[in-house]
LOPA-462562 format. One record per atom (N, C-alpha, C): residue number from 1; x, y, z; atom name. Coordinates in steps of 0.02 Angstrom, whole numbers. Each point is the difference from the previous one (the first is absolute). Example, Ala and Ser with C-alpha at 12.3 -4.5 7.8 and 13.67 -1.06 7.14 Angstrom:
<sites>
SITE resi      X      Y      Z name
SITE    1    660   -284    390    N
SITE    1    -45     59      0   CA
SITE    1     45     60      0    C
SITE    2    -18     53    -36    N
SITE    2     42     59      3   CA
SITE    2    -39     55     37    C
</sites>
This chain:
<sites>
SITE resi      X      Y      Z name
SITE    1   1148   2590    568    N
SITE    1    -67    -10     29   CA
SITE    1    -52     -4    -56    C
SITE    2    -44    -38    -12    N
SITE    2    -57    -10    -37   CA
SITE    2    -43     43      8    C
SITE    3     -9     37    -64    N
SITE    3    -68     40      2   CA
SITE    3    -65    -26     -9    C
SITE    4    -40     43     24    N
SITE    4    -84     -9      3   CA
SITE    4    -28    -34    -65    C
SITE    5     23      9    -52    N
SITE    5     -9     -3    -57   CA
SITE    5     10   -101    -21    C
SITE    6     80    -13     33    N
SITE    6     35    -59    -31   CA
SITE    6    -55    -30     79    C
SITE    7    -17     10     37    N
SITE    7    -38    -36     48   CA
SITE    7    -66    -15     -7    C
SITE    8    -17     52    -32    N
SITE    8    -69    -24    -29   CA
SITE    8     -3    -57    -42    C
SITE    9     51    -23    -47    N
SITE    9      6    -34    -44   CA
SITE    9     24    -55    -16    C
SITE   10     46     13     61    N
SITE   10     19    -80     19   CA
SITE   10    -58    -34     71    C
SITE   11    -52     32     19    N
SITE   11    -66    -16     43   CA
SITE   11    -23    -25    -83    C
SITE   12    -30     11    -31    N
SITE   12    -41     14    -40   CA
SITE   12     22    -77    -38    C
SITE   13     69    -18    -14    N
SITE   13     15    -64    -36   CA
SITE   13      6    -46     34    C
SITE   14     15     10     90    N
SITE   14    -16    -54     38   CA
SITE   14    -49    -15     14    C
SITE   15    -67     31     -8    N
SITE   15    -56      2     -1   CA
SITE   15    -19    -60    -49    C
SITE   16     -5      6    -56    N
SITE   16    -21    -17    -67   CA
SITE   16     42    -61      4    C
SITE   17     78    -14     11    N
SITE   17     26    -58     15   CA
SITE   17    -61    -57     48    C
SITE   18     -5     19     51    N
SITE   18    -54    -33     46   CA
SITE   18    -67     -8    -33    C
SITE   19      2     42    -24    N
SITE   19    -75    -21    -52   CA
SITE   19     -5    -54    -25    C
SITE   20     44    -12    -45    N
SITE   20     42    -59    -59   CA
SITE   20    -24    -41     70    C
SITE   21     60    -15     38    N
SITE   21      7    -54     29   CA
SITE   21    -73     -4     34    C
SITE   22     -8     11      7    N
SITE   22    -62     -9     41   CA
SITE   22    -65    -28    -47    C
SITE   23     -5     33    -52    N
SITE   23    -35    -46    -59   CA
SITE   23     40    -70     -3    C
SITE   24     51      8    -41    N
SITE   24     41    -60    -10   CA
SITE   24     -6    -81     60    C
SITE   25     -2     34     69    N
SITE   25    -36    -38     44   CA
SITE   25    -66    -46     11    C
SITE   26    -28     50    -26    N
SITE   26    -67      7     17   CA
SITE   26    -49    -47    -61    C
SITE   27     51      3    -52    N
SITE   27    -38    -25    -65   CA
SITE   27    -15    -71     18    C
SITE   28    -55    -35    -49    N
SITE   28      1    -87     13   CA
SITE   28     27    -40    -40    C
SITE   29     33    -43     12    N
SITE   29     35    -54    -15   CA
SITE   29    -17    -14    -52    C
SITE   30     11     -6    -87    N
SITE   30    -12    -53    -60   CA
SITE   30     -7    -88     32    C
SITE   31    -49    -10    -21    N
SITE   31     -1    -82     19   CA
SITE   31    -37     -7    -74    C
SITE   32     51    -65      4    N
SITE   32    -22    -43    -84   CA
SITE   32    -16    -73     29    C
SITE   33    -22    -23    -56    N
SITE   33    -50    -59     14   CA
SITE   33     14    -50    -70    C
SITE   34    -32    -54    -13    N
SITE   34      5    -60    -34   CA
SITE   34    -61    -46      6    C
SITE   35    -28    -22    -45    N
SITE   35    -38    -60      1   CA
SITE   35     46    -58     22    C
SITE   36    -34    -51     25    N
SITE   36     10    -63     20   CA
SITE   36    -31    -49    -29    C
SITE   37     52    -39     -5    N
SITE   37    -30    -85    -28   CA
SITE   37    -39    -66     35    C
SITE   38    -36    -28      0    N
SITE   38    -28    -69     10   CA
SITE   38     44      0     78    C
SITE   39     67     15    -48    N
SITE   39     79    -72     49   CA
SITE   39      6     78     62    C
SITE   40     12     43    -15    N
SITE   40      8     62     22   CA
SITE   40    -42      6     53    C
SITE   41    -69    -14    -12    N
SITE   41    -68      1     62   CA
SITE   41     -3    -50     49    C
SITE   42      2    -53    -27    N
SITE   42    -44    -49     46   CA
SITE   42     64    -70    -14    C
SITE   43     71      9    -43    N
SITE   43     43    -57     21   CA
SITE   43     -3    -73    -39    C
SITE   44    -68     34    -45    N
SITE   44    -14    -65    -29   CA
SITE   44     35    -60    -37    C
SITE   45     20    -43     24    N
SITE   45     50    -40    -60   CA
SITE   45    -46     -5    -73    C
SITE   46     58    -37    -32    N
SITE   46    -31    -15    -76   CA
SITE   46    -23    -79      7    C
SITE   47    -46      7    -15    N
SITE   47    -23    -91    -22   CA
SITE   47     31    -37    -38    C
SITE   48    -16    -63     -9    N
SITE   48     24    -47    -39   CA
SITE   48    -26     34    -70    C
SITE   49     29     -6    -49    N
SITE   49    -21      4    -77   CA
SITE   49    -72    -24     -5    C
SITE   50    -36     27    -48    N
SITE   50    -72    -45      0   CA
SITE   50    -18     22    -83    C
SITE   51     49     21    -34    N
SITE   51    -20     27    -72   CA
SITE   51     44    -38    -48    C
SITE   52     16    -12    -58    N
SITE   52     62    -17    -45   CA
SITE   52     58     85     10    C
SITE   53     42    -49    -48    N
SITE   53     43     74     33   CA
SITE   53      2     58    -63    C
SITE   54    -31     34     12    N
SITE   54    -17     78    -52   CA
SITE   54     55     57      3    C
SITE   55     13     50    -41    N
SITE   55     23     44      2   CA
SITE   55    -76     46     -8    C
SITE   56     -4     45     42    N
SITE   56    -52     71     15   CA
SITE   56     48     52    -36    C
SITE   57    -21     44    -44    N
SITE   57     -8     63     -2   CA
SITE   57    -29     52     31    C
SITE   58     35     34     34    N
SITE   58    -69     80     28   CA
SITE   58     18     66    -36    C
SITE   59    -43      8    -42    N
SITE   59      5     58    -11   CA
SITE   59    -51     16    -86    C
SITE   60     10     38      8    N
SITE   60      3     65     24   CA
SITE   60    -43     41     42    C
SITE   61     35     23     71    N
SITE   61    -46     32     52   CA
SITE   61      9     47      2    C
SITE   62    -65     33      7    N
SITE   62    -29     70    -32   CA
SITE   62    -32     22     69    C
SITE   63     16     63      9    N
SITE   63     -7     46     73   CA
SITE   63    -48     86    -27    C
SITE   64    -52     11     30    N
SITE   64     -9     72    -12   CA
SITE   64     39     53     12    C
SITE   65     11     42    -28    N
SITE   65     69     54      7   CA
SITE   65    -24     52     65    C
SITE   66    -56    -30     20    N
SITE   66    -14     39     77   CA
SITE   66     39    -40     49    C
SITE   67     16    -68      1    N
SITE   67     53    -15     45   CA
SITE   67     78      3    -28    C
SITE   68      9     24    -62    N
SITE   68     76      6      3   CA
SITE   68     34     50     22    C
SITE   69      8      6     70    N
SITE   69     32     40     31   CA
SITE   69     24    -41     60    C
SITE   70     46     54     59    N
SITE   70     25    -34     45   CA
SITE   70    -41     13     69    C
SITE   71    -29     47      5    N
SITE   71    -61     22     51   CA
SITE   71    -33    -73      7    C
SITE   72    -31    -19     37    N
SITE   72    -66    -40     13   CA
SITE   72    -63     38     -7    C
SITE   73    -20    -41    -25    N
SITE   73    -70     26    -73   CA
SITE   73    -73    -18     67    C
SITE   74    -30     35     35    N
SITE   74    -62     -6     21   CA
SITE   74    -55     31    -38    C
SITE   75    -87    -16     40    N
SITE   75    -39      1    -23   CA
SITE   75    -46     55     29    C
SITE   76     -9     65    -11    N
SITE   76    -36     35     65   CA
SITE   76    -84    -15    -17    C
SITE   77    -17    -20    -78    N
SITE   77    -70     21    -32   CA
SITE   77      2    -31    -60    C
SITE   78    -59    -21    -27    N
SITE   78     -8    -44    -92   CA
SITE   78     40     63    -18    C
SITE   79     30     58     -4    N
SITE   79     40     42    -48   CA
SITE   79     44     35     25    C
SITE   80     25     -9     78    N
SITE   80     58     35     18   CA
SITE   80     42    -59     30    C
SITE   81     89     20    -30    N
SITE   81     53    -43     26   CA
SITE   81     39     34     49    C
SITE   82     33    -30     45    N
SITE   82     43     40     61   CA
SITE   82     61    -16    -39    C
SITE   83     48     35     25    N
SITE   83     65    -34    -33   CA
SITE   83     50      9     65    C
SITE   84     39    -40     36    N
SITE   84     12    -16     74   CA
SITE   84     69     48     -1    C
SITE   85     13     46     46    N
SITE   85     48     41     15   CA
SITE   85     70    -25     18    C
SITE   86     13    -70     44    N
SITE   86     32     -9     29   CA
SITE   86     -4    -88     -7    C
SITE   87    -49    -26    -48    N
SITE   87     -8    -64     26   CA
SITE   87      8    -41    -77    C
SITE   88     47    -22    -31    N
SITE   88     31    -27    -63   CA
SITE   88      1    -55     -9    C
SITE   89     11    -12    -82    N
SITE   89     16    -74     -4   CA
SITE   89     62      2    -16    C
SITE   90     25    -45     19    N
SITE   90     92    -38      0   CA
SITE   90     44     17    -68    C
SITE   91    -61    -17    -41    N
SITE   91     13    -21    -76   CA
SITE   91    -58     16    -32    C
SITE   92     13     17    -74    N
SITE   92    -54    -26    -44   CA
SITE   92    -65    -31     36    C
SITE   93    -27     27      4    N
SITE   93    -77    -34     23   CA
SITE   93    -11    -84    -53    C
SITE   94    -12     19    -71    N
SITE   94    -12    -52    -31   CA
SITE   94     68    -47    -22    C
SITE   95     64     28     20    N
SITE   95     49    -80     18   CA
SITE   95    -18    -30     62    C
SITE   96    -10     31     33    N
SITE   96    -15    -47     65   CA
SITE   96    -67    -22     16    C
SITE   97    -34     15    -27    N
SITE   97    -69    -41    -36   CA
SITE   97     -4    -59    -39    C
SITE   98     42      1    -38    N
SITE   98     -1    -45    -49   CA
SITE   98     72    -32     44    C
SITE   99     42      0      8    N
SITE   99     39    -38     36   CA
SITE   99    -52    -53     69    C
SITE  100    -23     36     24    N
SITE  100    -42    -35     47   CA
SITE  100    -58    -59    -14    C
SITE  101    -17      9    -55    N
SITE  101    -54    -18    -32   CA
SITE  101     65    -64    -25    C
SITE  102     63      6     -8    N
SITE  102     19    -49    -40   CA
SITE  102     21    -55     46    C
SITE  103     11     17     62    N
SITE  103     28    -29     53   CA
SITE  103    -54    -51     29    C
SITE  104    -56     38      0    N
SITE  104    -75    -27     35   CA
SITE  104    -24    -55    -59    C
SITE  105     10    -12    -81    N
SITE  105     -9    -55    -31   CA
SITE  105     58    -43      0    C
SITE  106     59     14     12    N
SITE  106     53    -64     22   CA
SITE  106    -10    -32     45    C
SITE  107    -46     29     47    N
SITE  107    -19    -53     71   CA
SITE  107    -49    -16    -21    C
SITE  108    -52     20    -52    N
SITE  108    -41    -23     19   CA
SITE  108     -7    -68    -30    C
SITE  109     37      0    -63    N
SITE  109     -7    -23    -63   CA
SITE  109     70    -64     14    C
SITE  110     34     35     41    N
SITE  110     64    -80     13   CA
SITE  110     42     41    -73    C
SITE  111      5     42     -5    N
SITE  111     50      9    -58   CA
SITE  111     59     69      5    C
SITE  112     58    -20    -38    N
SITE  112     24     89      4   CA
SITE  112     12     -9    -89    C
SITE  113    -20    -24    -29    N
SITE  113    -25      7    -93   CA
SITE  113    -30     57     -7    C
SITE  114     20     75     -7    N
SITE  114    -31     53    -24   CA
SITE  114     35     55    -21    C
SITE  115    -23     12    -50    N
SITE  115     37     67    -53   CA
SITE  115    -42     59     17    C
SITE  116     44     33      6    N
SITE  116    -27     89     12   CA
SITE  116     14     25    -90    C
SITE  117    -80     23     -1    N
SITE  117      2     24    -78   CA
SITE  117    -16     76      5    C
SITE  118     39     33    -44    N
SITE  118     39    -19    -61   CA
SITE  118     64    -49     14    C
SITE  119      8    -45    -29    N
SITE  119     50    -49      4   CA
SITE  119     33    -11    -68    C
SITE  120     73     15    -18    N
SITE  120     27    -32    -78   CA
SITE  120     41    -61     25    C
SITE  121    -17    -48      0    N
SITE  121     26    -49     19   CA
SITE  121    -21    -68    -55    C
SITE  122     27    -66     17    N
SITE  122      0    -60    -62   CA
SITE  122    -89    -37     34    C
SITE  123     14     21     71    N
SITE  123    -63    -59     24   CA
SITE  123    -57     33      5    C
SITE  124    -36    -50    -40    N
SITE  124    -90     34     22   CA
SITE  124    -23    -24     55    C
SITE  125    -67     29      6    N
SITE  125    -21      0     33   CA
SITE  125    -78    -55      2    C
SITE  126     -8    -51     38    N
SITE  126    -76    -31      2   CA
SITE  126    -50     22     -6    C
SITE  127    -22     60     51    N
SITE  127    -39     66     17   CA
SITE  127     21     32     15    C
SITE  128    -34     90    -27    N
SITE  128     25     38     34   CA
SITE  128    -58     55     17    C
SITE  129     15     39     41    N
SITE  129    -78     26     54   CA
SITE  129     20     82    -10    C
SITE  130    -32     29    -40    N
SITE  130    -14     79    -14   CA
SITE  130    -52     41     44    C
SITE  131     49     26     55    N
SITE  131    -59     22     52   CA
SITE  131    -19     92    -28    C
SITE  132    -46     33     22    N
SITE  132    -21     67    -13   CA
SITE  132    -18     19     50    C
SITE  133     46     41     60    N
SITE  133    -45     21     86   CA
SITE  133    -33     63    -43    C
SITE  134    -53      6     37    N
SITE  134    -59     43    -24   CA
SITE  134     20     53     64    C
SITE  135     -8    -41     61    N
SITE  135     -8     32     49   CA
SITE  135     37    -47     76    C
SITE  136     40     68     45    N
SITE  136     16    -53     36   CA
SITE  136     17     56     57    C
SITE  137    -33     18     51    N
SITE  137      2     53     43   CA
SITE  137    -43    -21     53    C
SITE  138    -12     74     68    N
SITE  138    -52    -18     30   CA
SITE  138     -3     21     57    C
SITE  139    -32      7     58    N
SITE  139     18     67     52   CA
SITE  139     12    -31     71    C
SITE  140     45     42     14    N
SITE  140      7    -18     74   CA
SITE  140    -22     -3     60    C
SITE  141    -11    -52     15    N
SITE  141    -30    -16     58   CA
SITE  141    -59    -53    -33    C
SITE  142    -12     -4    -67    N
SITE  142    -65    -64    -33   CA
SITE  142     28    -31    -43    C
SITE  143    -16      5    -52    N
SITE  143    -11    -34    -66   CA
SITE  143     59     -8    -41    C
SITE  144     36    -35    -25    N
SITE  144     40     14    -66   CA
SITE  144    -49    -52    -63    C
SITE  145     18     12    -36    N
SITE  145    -16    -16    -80   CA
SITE  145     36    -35    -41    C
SITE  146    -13    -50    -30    N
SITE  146     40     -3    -60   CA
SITE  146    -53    -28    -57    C
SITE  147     16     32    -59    N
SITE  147    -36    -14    -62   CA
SITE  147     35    -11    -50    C
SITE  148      9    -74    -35    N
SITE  148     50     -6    -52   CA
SITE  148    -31    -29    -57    C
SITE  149     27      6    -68    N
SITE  149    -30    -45    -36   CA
SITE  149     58    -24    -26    C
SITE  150     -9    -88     12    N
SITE  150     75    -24    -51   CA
SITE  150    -58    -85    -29    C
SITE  151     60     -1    -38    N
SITE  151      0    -57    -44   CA
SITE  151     50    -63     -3    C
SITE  152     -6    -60      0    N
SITE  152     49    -56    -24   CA
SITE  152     -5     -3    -65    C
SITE  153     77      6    -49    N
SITE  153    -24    -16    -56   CA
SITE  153     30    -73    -22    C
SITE  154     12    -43    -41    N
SITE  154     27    -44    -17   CA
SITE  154     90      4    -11    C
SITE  155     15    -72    -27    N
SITE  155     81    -19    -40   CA
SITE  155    -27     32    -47    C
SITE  156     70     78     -4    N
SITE  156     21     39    -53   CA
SITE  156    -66     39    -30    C
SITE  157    -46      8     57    N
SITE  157    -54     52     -3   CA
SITE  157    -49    -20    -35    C
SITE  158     -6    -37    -20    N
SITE  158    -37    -30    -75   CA
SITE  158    -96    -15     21    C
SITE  159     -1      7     94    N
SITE  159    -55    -29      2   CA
SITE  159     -8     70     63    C
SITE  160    -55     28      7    N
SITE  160    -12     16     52   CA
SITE  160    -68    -54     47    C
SITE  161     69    -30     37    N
SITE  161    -46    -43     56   CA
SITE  161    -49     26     46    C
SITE  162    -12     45     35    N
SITE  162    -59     26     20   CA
SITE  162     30     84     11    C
SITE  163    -59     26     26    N
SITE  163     14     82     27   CA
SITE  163    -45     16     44    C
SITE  164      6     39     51    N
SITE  164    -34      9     61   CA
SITE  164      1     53     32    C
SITE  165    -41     38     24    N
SITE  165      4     47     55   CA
SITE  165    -44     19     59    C
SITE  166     69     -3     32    N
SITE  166     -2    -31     72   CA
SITE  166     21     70     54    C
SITE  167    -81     -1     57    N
SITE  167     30     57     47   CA
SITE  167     14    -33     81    C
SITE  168     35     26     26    N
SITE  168     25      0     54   CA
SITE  168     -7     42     59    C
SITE  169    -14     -8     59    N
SITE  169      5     42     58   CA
SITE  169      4    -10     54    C
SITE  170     27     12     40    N
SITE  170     30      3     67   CA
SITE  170    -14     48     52    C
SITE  171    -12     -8     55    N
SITE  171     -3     45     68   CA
SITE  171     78     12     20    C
SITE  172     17     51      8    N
SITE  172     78     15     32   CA
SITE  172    -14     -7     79    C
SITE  173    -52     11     36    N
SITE  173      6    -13     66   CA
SITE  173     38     49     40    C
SITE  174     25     32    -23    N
SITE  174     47     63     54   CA
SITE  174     -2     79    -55    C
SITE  175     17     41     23    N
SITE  175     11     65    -31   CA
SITE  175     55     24    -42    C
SITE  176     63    -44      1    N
SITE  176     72     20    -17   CA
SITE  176     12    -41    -60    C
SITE  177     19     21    -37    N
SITE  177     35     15    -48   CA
SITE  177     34   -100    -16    C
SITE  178     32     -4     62    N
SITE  178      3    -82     -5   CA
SITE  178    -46    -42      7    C
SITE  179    -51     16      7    N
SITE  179    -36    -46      6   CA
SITE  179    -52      3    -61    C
SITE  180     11     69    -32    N
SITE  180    -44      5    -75   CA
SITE  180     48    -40    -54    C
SITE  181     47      4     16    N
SITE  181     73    -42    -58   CA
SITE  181    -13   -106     34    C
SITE  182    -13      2     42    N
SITE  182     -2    -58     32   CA
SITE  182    -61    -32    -34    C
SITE  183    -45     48    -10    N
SITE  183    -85    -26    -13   CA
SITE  183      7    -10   -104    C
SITE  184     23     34     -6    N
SITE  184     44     20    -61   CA
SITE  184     12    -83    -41    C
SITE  185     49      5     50    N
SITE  185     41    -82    -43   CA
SITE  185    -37    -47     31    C
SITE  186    -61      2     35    N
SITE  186    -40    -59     13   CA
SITE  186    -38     -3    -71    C
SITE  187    -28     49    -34    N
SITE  187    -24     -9    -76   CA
SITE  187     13    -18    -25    C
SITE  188     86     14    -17    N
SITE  188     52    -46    -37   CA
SITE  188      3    -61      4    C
SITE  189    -15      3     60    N
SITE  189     19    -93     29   CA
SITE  189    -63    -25    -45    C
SITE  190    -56     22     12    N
SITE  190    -76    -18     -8   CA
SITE  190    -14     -8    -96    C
SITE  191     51     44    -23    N
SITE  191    -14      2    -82   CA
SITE  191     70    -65    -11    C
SITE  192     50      5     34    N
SITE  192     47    -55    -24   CA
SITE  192    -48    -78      6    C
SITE  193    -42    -12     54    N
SITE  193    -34    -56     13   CA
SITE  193    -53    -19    -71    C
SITE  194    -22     39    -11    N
SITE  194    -39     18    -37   CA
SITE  194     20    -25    -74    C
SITE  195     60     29    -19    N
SITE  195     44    -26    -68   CA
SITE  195     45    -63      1    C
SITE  196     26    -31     46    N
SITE  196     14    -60     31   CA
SITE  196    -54    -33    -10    C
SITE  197    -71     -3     34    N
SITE  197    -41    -56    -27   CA
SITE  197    -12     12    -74    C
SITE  198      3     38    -37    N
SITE  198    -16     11    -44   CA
SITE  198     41    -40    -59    C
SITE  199     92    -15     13    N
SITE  199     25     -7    -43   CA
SITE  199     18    -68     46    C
SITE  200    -32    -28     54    N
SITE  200     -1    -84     12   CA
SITE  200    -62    -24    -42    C
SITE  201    -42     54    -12    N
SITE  201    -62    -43    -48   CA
SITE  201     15     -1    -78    C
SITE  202     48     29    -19    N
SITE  202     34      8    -68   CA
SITE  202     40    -70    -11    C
SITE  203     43     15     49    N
SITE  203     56    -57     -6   CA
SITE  203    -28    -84      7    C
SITE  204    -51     -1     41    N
SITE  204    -20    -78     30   CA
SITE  204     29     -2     73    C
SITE  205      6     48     41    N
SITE  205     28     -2     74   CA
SITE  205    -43     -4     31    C
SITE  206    -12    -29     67    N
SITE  206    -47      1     48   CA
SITE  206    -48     69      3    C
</sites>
């Protein structure tokens, strides 16, 4: 027969068992997220060619070390950041930044000619575009941001063809988390447009 003692104690760990589970239940779901491309949003095909045919360089893209993490980076105040409990990015924030950004000038530009730099490879490059995000956040339920400064430089660097900086912003339109990542890569979209005309006025393209 079980004493008072071994009964208390096996109450006491079935207790605390149910606890567990009952947290464990109760907790919320990790959801991760991704920027989207041009083709990704809206389906867009690629146009006919309208440039000679170039090899692009991108790089080197440069991220503030306040977004290198896996949290999603919000905005509560000009000096306070949230950092999201439950709500992530997929990957690398700035590979899939710069991946996106590379996808959104192949359509835009009619090309898939582009080196991810650092590159040791035989082929140069025509241009290549050195971006610097300053800033790229923004709060839920309004605003996101983006603030970059990049440059086109010349064949084998020799010329810097122009430099620019360029801000960006967007309304997210809803409160969640997808729809601040959604408002997000509309910037992207908006700074890829941006360097696309930029390197059709380089080349002699429409």
């Amino acid at each position: 027969m079980m004493s008072r003692t071994g009964a208390n104690i096996t109450v006491m760990v079935l207790g605390l068992l149910l606890m567990i589970l009952t947290a464990c239940a109760g907790s919320a779901p990790t959801r991760f997220y991704v920027l989207n491309s041009i083709a990704g949003s809206a389906g867009e095909t690629r146009p006919a060619a309208d440039i000679p045919h170039v090899t692009i360089g991108i790089g080197p893209v440069e991220f503030p070390p306040y977004l290198d993490r896996q949290p999603i980076v919000t905005r509560v105040s000009a000096n306070e950041l949230h950092l999201a409990g439950f709500d992530q990015w997929a990957e690398p924030l700035k590979d899939n930044w710069t991946r996106v950004l590379i996808e959104n000038l192949s359509i835009l530009l009619a090309t898939d000619s582009f080196i991810l730099l650092p590159f040791r490879g035989p082929e140069p490059t025509d241009y290549r575009v050195a971006i610097e995000v300053i800033r790229f956040d923004g709060q839920l339920g309004k605003d996101v941001s983006l603030l970059v400064h990049w440059s086109i430089l010349g064949k084998d660097d020799k010329k810097i063809c122009m430099t620019r900086r360029s801000s960006f912003k967007e309304t997210t339109g809803a409160s969640g988390y997808e729809a601040l990542v959604a408002a997000q890569s509309r910037t992207v979209e908006a700074l890829s447009h941006e360097i696309a005309g930029a390197i059709k006025g380089l080349s002699g393209g429409k």
